[in-house]
C-alpha positions as CSV (number, residue, x, y, z in Angstrom):
1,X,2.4,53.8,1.1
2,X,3.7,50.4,0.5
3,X,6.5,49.1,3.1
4,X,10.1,48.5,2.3
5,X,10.8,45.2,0.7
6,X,13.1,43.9,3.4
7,X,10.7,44.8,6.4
8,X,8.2,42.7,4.6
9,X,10.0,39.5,4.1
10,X,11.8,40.2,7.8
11,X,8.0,40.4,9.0
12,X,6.3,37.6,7.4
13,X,8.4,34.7,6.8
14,X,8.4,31.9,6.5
15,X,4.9,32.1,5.7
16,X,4.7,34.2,3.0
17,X,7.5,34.5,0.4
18,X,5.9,35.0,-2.8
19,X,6.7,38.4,-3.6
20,X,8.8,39.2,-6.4
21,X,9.6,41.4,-9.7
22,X,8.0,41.8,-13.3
23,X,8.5,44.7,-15.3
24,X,8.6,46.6,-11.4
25,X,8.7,45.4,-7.9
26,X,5.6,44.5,-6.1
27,X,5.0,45.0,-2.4
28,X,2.8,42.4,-0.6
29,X,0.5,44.9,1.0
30,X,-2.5,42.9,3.1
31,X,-5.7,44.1,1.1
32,X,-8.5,41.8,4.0
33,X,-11.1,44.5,2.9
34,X,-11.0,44.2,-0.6
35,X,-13.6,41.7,-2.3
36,X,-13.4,41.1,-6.0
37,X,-16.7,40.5,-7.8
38,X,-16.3,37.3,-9.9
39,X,-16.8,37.2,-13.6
40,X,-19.1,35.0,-15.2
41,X,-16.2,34.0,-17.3
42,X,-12.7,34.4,-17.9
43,X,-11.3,36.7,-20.8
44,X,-8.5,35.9,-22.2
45,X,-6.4,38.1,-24.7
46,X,-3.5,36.2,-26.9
47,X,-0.7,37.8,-28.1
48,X,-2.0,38.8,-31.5
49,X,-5.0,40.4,-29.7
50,X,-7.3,37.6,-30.0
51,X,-9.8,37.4,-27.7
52,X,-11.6,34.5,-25.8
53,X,-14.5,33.9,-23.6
54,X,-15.0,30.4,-21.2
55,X,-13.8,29.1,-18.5
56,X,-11.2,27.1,-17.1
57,X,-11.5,23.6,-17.0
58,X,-9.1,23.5,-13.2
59,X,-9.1,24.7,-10.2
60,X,-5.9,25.3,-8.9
61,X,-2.7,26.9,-10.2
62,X,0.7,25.8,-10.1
63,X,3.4,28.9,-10.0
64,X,7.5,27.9,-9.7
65,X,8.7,31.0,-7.7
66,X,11.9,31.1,-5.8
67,X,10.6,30.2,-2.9
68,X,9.4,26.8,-4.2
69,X,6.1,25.7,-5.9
70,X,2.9,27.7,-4.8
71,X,-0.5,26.2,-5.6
72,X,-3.1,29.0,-5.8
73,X,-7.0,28.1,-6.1
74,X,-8.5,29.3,-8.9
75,X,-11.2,31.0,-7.1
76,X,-8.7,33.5,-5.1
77,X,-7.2,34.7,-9.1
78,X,-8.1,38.1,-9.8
79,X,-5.6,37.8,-13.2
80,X,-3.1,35.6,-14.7
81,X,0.0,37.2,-17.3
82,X,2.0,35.2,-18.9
83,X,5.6,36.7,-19.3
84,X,8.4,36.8,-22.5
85,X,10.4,33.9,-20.9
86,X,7.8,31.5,-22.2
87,X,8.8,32.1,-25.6
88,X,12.4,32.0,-25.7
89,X,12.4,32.3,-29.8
90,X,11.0,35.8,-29.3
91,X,13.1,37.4,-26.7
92,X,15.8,36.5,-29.0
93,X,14.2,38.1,-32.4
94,X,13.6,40.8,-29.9
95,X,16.9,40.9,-29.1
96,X,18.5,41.0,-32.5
97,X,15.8,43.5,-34.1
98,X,17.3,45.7,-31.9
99,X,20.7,45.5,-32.3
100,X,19.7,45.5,-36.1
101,X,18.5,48.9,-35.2
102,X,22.1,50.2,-35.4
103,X,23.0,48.0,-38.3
104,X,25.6,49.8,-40.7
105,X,23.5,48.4,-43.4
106,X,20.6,50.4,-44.7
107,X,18.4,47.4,-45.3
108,X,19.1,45.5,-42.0
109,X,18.1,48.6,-39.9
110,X,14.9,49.0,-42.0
111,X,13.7,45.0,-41.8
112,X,14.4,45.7,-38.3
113,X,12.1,48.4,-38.0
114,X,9.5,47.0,-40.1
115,X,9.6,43.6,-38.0
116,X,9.6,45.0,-34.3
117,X,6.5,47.5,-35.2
118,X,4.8,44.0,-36.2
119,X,6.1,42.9,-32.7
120,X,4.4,46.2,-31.3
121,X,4.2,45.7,-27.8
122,X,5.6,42.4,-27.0
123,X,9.2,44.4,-27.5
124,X,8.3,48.0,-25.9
125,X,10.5,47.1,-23.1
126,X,13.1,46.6,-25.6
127,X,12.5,49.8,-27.4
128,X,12.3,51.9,-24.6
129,X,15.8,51.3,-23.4
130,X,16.8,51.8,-26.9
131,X,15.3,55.4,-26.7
132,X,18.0,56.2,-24.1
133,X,20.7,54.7,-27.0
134,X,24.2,57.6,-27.5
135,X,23.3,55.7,-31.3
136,X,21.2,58.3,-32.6
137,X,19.9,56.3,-35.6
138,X,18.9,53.9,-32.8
139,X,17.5,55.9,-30.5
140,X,15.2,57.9,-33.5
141,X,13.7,54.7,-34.6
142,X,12.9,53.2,-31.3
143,X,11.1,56.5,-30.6
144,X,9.3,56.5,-33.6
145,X,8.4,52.6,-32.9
146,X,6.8,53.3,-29.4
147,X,5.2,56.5,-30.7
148,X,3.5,53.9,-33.3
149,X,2.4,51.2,-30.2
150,X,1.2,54.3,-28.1
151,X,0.6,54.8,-24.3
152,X,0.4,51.6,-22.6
153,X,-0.5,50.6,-19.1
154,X,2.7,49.5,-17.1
155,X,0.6,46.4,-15.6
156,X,-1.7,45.4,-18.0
157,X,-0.3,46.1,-21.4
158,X,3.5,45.7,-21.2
159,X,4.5,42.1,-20.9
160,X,6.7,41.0,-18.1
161,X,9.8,38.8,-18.4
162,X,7.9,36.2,-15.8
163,X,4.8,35.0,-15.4
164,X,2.2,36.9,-12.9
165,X,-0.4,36.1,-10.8
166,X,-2.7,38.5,-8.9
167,X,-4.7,37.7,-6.2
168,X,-6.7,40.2,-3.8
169,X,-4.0,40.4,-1.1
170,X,-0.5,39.8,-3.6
171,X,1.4,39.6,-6.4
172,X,3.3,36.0,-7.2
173,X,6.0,36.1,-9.7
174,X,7.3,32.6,-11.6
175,X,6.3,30.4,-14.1
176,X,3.3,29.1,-14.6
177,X,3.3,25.2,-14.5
178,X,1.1,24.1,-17.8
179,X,2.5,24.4,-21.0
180,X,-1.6,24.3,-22.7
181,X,-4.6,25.4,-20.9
182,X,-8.0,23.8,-21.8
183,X,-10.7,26.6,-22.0
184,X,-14.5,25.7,-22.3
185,X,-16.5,27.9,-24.6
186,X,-20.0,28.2,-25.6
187,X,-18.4,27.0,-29.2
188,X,-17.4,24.1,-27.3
189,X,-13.8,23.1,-26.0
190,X,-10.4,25.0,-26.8
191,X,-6.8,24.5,-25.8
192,X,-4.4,27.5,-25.9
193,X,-0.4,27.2,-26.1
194,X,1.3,29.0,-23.2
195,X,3.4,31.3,-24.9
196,X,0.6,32.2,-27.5
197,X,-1.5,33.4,-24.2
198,X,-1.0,37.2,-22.7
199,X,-3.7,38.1,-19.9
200,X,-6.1,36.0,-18.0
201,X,-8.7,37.9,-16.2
202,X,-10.9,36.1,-13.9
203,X,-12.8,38.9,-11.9
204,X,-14.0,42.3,-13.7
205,X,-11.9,44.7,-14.0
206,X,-12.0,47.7,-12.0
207,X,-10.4,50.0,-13.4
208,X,-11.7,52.9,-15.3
209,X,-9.6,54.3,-18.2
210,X,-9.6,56.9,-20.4
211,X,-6.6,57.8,-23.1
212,X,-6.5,61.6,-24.2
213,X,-3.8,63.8,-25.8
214,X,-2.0,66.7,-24.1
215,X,-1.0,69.0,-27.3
216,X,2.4,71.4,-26.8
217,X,0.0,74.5,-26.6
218,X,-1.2,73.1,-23.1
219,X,1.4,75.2,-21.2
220,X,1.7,74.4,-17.1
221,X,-0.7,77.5,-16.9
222,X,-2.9,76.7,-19.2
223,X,-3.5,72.9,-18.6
224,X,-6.4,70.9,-20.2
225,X,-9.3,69.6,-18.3
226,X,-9.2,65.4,-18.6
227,X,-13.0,65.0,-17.6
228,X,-11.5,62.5,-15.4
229,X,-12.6,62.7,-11.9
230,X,-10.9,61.3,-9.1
231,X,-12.1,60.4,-5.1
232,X,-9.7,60.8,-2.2
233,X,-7.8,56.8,-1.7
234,X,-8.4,56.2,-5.5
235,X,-5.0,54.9,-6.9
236,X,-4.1,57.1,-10.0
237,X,-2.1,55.4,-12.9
238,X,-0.9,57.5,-15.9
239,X,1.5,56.5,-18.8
240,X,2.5,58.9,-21.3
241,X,4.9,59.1,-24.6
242,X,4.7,61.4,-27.9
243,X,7.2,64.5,-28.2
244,X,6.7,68.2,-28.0
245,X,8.8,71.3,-29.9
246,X,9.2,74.7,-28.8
247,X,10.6,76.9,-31.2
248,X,11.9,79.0,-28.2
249,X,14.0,75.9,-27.3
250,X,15.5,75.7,-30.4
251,X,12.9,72.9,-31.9
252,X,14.0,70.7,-29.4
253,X,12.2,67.3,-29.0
254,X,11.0,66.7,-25.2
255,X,9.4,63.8,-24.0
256,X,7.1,63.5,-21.4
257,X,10.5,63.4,-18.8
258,X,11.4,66.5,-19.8
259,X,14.9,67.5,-20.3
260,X,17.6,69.1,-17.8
261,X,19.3,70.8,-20.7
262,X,17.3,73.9,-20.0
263,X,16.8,74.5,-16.3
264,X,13.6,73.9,-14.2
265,X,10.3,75.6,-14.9
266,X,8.9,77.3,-11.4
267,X,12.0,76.0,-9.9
268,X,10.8,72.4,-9.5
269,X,10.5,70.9,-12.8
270,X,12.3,70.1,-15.6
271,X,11.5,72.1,-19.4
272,X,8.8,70.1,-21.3
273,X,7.9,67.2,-18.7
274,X,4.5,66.2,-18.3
275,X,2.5,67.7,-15.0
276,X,-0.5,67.1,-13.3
277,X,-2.8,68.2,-10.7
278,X,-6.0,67.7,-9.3
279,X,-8.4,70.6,-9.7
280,X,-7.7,73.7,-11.6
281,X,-5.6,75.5,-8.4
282,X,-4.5,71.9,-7.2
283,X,-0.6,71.6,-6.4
284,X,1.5,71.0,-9.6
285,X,3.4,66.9,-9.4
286,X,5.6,65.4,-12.1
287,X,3.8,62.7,-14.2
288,X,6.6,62.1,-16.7
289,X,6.2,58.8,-19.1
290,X,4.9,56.7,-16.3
291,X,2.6,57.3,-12.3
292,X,1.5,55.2,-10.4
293,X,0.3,57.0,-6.3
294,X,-2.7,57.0,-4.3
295,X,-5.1,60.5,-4.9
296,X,-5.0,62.7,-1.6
297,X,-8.4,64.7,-2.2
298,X,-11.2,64.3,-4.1
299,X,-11.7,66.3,-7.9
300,X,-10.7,66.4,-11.4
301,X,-7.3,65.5,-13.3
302,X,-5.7,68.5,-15.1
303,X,-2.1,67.8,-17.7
304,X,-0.2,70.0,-19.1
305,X,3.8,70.7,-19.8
306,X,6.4,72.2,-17.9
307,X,6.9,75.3,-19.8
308,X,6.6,78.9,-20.2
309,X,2.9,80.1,-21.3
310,X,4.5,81.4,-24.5
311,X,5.1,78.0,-25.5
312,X,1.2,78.0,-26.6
313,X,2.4,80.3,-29.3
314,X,5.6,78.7,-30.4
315,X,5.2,74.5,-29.7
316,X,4.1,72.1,-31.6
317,X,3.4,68.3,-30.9
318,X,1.7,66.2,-28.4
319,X,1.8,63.3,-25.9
320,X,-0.5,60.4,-26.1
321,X,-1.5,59.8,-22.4
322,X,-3.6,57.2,-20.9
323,X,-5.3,57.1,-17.3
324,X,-6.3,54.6,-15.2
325,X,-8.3,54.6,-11.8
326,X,-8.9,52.0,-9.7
327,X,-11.3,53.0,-7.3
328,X,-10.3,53.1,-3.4
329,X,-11.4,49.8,-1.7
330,X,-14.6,50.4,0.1
């Protein structure tokens, strides 16, 4: 398990304060053991979902953090993001899209809509704490907006508000010091815009991923098989959205957090959240809309939903889920 902020810093300063917060906090847990296999080139995805092969014509990075400037070599980057705050016109159309959701005018709510389903991702964030709105006109569309993007990964898909750097021991958090980055390609030479970049990867990934559907007829006793194994040490990362209806709970729309409205199924979870467990007679844990924990035995995933087996009969539905593994470090 990863150790409490505050013992970190108290344990490693003043040589180490590079740790801070994107999207969620990151622990600086030492990793010596891990060794990432180089790519032959980096791959780099741009916010409209281009995609580019080459390399990088330097060989350090430069990352502002609080703690001061850092300057990383390039050969210890396992990925770079780039985060909102490089664009500052888009946090702002973000922004307003939003509040537009609630717009007492017809037409302003609906451009709204139409433009941050164009944003898709880049304004998930966004959206989701919209889907917690008491404006239910709000709160419909911005569910109906991430059910349109679909699951996405919490580290690699949803874009922070800083830039990130990962390296095989720790996460740095700042900005980025170049505003264009000069990428050689087999086409010959490119330069990128900051703000128009999203991920850098420089090593290959290691994750394995798989994104399946959990229907409302997959009842916590009769959960489906994911055909995704796991191995004891493996971290397990699982993001989930979509709605489920029960007609024995009045039609009621539950995402994959469930609702307290009803009372806990088997006296430990809430009505219509997402479970998991590893093997068919594995113990039952909580998934919800996002996990993110180490695997404590070997064998295969197993979803389902917190709710009565007669729900088979009566729901209707389903939640789009995507899984990640990484693979324990050897």
């Amino acid at each position: 398990m990863m150790a409490p902020m505050n013992q970190f810093l108290s344990s490693t300063l003043p040589a180490v304060l590079i740790i801070g917060f994107c999207c969620a906090a990151h622990a600086a847990t030492p990793a010596t053991s891990l060794v990432i296999k180089r790519a032959d080139a980096a791959h780099f995805t741009l916010r409209d979902g281009t995609q580019i092969v080459g390399k990088l014509e330097i060989k350090n990075v430069e990352v502002a953090t609080v703690y001061g400037v850092l300057t990383v070599p390039l050969d210890d980057v396992v990925r770079i993001r780039i985060g909102k705050k490089s664009d500052r016109e888009l946090k702002t159309k973000i922004d307003k899209f939003i509040t537009n959701l609630g717009s007492k005018d017809f037409a302003a709510r609906d451009t709204a809509t139409v433009e941050l389903a164009k944003l898709g991702r880049m304004a998930y964030t966004e959206l989701r704490k919209a889907s917690f709105s008491d404006d239910q006109e709000v709160k419909e569309r911005a569910n109906k907006l991430i059910d349109e993007i679909g699951a996405l990964d919490d580290e690699a898909d949803i874009p922070c508000e800083d830039d990130e750097i990962t390296t095989p021991t720790f996460t740095i958090v700042g900005a980025v010091k170049f505003e264009t980055l000069a990428i050689a390609t087999k086409f010959g030479p490119l330069k990128v815009v900051k703000k128009d970049l999203a991920v850098m990867s420089l090593a290959e990934p290691q994750k394995i991923s798989r994104t399946v559907s959990v229907p409302a007829r997959a009842t916590a006793g009769k959960m489906i098989a994911t055909g995704v194994r796991v191995k004891r040490g493996d971290r397990l990362v699982i993001n989930a959205n979509g709605t489920v209806s029960y007609r024995n709970y009045g039609g009621t729309q539950f995402t994959p957090e469930g609702s307290s409205n009803y009372g806990a199924w088997n006296e430990n979870f809430q009505i219509g959240s997402l479970l998991g467990r590893i093997n068919a007679g594995g113990p039952m844990f909580k998934v919800g809309e996002r996990y993110n924990d180490k695997v404590e035995t070997d064998g295969e995933l197993f979803l389902g939903i917190a709710t009565h087996d007669s729900g088979s009969t009566y729901g209707s539905g389903e939640f789009k889920v995507r899984i990640q593994i990484q693979p324990a470090t050897p």
